[in-house]
ROROGU-438073 format. One line per field, with one value per residue (C-alpha): x, z, y. Coordinates in steps of 0.25 Angstrom, whole numbers, plus 5000, padded with zeros to 4 digits. Each point is the difference from the previous one (the first is absolute). Example, Ala and Ser with C-alpha at 12.3 -4.5 7.8 and 13.67 -1.06 7.14 Angstrom:
2
xx	c(5049|5006)
zz	c(5031|4998)
yy	c(4982|5014)
This chain:
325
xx	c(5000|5006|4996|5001|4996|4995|5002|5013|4996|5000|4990|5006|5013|4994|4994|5014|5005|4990|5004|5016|4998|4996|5010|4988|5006|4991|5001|4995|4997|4993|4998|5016|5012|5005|5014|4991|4996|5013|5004|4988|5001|5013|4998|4988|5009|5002|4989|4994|4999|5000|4992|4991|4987|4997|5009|4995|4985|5005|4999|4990|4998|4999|4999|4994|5006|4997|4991|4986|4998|5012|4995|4995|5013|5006|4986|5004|5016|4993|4992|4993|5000|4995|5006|5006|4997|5000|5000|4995|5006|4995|4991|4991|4988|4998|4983|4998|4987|4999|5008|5013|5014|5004|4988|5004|5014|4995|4992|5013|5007|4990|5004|5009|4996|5000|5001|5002|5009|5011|4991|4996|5013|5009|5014|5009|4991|5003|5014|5000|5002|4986|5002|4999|4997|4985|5002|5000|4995|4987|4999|4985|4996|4988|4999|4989|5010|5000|5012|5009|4996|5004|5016|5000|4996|5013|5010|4996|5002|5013|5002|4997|4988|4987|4989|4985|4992|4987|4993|4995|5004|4988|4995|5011|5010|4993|5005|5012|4996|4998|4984|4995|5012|5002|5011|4994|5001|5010|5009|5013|4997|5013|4994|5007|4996|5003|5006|4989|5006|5000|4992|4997|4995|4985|4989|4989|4990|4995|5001|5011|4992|5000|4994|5011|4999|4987|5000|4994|4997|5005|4999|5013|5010|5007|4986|4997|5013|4998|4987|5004|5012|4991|4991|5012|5003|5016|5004|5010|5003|4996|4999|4993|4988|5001|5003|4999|4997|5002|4989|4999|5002|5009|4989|5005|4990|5006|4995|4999|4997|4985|4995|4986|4994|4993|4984|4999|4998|5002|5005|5016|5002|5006|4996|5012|5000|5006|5001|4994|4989|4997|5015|5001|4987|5006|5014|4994|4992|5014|5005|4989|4995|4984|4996|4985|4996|5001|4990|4999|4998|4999|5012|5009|4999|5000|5002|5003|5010|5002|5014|5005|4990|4989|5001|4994|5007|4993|5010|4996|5002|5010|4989|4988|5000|5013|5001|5013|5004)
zz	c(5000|4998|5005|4996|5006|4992|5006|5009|5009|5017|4998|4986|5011|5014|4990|4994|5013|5005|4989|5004|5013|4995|4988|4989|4987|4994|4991|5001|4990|4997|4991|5002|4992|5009|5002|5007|5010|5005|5011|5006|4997|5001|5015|5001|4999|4987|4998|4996|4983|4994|4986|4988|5003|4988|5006|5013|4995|4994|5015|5006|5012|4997|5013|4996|5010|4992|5002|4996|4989|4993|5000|4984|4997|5004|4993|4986|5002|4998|4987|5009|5015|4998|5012|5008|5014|5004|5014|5002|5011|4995|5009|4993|5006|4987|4997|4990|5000|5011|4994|5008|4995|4998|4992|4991|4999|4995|4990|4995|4999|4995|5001|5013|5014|5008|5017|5010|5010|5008|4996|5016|5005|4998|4995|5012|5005|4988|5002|5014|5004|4999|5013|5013|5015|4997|4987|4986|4994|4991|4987|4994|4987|4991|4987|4987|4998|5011|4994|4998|5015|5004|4993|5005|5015|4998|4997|5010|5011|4994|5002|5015|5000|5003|4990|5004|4986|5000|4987|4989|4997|5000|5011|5013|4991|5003|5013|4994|4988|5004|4996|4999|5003|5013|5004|5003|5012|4999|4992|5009|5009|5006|5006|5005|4999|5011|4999|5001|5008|4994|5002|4994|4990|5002|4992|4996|4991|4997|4985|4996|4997|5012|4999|4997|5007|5007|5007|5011|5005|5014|5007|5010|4994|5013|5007|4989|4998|5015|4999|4986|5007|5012|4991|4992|4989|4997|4998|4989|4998|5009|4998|5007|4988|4994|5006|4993|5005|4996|5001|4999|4984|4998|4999|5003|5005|5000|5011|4995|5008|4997|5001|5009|5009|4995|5003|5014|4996|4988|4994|4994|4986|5002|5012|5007|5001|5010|5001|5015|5001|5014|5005|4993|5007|5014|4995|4996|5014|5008|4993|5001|4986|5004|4990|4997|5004|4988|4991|4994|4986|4987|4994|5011|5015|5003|5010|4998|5005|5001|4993|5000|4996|5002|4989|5002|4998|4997|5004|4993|5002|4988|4998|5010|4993|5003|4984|4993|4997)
yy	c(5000|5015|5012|5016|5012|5011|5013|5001|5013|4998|4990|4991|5001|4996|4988|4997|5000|4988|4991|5003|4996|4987|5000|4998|5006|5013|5008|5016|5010|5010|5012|5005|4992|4987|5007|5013|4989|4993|5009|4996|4986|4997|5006|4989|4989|4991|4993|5013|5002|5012|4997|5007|5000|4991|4990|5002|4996|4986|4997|4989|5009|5015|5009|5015|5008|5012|5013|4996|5009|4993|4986|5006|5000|4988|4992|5006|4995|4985|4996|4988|4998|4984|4993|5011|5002|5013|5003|5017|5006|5014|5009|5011|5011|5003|4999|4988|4999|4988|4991|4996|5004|4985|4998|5014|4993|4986|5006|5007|4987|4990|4986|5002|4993|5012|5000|5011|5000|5010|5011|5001|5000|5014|4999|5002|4988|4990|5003|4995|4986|4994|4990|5005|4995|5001|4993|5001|5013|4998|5002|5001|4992|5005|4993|4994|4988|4991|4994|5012|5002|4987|5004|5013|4994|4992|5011|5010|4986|4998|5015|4998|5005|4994|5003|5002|4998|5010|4993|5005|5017|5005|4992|4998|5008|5012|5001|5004|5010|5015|5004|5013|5007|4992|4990|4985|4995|4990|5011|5003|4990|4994|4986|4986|4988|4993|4984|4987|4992|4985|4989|4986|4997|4994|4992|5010|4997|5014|5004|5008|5014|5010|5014|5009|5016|5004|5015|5006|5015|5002|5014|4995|4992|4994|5000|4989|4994|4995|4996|4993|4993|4995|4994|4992|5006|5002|5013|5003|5014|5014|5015|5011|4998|4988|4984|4987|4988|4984|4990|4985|4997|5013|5011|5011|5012|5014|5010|5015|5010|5006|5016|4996|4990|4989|5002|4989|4985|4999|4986|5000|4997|4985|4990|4991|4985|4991|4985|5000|5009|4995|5002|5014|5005|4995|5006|5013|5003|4996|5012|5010|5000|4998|4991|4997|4986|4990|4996|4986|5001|4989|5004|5010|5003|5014|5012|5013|5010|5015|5006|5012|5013|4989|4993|4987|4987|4986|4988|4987|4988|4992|4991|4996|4986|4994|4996|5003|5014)
């Protein structure tokens, strides 16, 4: 697999650097002469290459690195973007009529599979060691191709750093797009994802398909990461308006910070299920939760609980029969 970076300003840099640590070959260009780039790479280390920009885009991987408004530019240098992936690592206010930038930019380069990603993080951050003592520092995936995400998933692991994948752009991958003028949420977000520790492996029969990202609207994001973690979800990643969180089967569900209460009662948008309906109800009074007394059903037993800004959650049992899952 080779790698290029188009674009070779603080961010093409910071990203030149991430590869260095790890001694991957790339090659970086951009609109200047290769020779007008050495100082600056050759002060990166030697697994940083100076190339044309035409040679740069015979790449398998091409990182756009470039102000968003230049992505036109570097489209027209290719006469067919079939079977590159392009990851966008551009960031725009500019008012395209609701669509998302990454969108804009696939459209500019039709045939290529395009992911976001390092957009959220600023450059003096991309340069830093992605590793620290809470962890490995996130990087947040929004693609249309599964496939290309799953490559780009592998690259920034082997970079160091722990990819979280969003789905589809104009779904989950909005969380990283500026709209009406206005940063995302996930935008400049400098999050860890702390180390699962390991366990063995054991028989499950559940199919294989999970539901990927769910969100919920939270006035008090460390109000509800605590009441979240009391009620077993695994927390991944934390900021002062935004959390995620790991359930059984790897959905992840992201926290953001809401502007209003929620009107009282009123039901979340996803239930949570549990094996032992009956030990989670004791498990939940132990802890202060209040649950509502269960209530034997055909297919699920069932109580309810209030979260945080009173949304209210219905627990489920897996499955009330005892049948396979």
């Amino acid at each position: 697999m080779s790698y290029a970076i188009v674009g070779f300003g603080a961010v093409g840099q910071a990203l030149a650097r991430m590869f260095a640590r790890k001694g991957i070959e790339v090659v970086v260009a951009s609109r200047h002469e290769p020779g007008a780039l050495e100082p600056q790479a050759n002060a990166i280390g030697p697994t940083t290459v100076p190339k044309t920009l035409e040679d740069a885009l015979e790449a398998d991987i091409i990182i756009l690195a470039v102000p968003f408004w230049q992505h036109r530019e570097v489209a027209k240098a290719r006469t067919s973007w079939k079977g590159k992936i392009v990851i966008d690592v551009t960031n725009t206010l500019e008012d395209l009529g609701g669509v998302p930038s990454s969108s804009v930019i696939a459209r500019a380069m039709p045939g290529a599979q395009l992911v976001k990603a390092f957009n959220h993080l600023p450059a003096r951050v991309l340069a830093e060691d992605p590793a620290s003592n809470s962890g490995r520092r996130v990087v947040f995936l929004s693609s249309d191709d599964e496939s290309a995400t799953a490559t780009v998933a592998a690259l920034v692991e082997q970079l160091g750093y722990a990819p979280v994948s969003l789905g589809k752009i104009a779904e989950g991958g909005q969380l990283v797009q500026a709209r009406d003028k206005i940063w995302a949420p996930l935008v400049f977000q400098d999050l860890f994802k702390k180390e699962a520790v390991a366990v063995p492996d054991a028989v499950d029969q559940r199919p294989p398909v999970a539901i990927g990202h769910v969100s919920l609207n939270v006035t008090d994001i460390g109000a509800a990461s605590r009441w979240l973690a009391t009620v077993g979800l695994r927390q991944l990643v934390s900021s002062s308006d935004l959390a995620v969180f790991e359930l059984r089967g790897g959905t992840h569900l992201v926290v953001i910070q809401g502007e209003q209460p929620l009107e009282p009662r009123t039901g979340a948008p996803f239930d949570l299920m549990f094996d032992d309906v009956d030990a989670t109800h004791r498990i939940f009074v132990e802890r202060g939760l209040s649950p509502s007394p269960i209530r034997r059903g055909r297919v699920h037993d069932s109580f309810e609980i209030i979260g945080p800004d009173g949304w209210v959650f219905t627990i489920n049992s897996s499955h009330a029969s005892g049948e396979p899952i």
